[in-house]
C-alpha positions in Angstrom: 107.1 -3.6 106.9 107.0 -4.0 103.1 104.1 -2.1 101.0 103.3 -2.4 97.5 101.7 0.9 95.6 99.6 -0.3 92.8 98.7 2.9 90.7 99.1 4.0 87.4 99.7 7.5 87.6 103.0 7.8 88.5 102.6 11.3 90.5 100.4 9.7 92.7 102.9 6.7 93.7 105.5 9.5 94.5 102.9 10.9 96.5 101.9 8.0 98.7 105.7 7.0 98.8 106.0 10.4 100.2 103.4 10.5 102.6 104.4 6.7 104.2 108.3 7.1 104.4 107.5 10.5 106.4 104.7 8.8 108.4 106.7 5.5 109.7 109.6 5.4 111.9 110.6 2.1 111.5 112.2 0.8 107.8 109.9 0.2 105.6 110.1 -1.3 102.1 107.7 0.2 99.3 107.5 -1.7 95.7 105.4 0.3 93.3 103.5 -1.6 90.0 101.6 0.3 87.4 98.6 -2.2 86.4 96.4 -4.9 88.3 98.7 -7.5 86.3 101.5 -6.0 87.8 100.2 -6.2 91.3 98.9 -9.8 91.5 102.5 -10.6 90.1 104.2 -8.4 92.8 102.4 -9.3 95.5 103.3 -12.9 94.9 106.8 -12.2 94.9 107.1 -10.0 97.8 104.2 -10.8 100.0 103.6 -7.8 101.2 101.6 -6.4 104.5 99.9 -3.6 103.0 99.1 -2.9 99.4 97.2 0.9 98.2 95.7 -0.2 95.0 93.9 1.9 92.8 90.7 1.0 91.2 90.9 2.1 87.5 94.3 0.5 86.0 95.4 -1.0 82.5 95.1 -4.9 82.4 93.1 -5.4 85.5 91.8 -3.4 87.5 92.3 -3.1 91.3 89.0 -4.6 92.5 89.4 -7.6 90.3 93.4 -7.9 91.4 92.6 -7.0 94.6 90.4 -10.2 94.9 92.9 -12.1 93.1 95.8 -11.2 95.7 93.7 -11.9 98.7 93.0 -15.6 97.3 97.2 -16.6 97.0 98.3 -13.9 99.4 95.1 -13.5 102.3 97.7 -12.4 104.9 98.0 -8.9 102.8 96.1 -5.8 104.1 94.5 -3.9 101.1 93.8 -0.1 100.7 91.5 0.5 97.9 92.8 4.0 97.1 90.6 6.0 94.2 88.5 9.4 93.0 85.8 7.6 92.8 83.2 7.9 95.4 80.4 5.7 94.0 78.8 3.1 96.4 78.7 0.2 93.9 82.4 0.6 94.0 83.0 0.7 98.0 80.0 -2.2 97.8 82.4 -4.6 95.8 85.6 -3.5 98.2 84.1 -4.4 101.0 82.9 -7.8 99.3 85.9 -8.2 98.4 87.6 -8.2 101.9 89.9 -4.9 101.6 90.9 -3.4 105.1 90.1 -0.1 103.7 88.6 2.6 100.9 90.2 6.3 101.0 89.6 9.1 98.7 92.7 10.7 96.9 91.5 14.0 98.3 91.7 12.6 101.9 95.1 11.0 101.9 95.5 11.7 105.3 92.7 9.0 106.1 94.9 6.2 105.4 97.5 7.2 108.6 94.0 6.4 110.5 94.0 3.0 109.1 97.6 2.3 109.2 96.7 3.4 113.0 94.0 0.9 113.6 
């Protein structure tokens, strides 16, 4: 399985990284980008089955790549994951076509997804 973390703080990528080499027996493969630029471009080259992306990055942010990646790489899963709660937000996600939208302070809800 390959993943691609799109975040730009870096503490945070560690963390998810963290969280999905304990979580998965089997190998996985984890790219990390630190804008929405970054991300369409990664995603491109590496065509990956899940991507976390964050919604507030430099460049472009993650709704906007988000929708960008799913239009030249549809077989990606995306995981909106953000602070911020507000419904306009979760609204354009789910527009959008993401698989899912967790809450830093619920990291534990993307195993669920992962799961589903």
């Amino acid at each position: 399985m390959t993943l691609l973390i799109a975040d730009d703080n870096v503490r945070m990528r560690e963390t998810l990284r963290r969280l999905l080499t304990h979580h998965f027996t089997t190998d996985i493969t984890i790219h990390e980008c630190a804008d929405g630029l970054d991300a369409v471009a990664s995603a491109q080259m590496y065509h990956p089955d899940w991507i976390l992306m964050d919604i507030k990055m430099e460049h472009l942010d993650g709704l906007a790549a988000a929708k960008a990646i799913l239009l030249t790489t549809p077989q990606s899963k995306i995981i909106i994951v953000t602070s911020y709660d507000e419904p306009e937000f979760r609204e354009e996600a789910e527009k959008i076509g993401v698989t899912g939208y967790v809450l830093k302070d619920n990291l534990f809800s993307l195993l669920d997804i992962f799961r589903e």
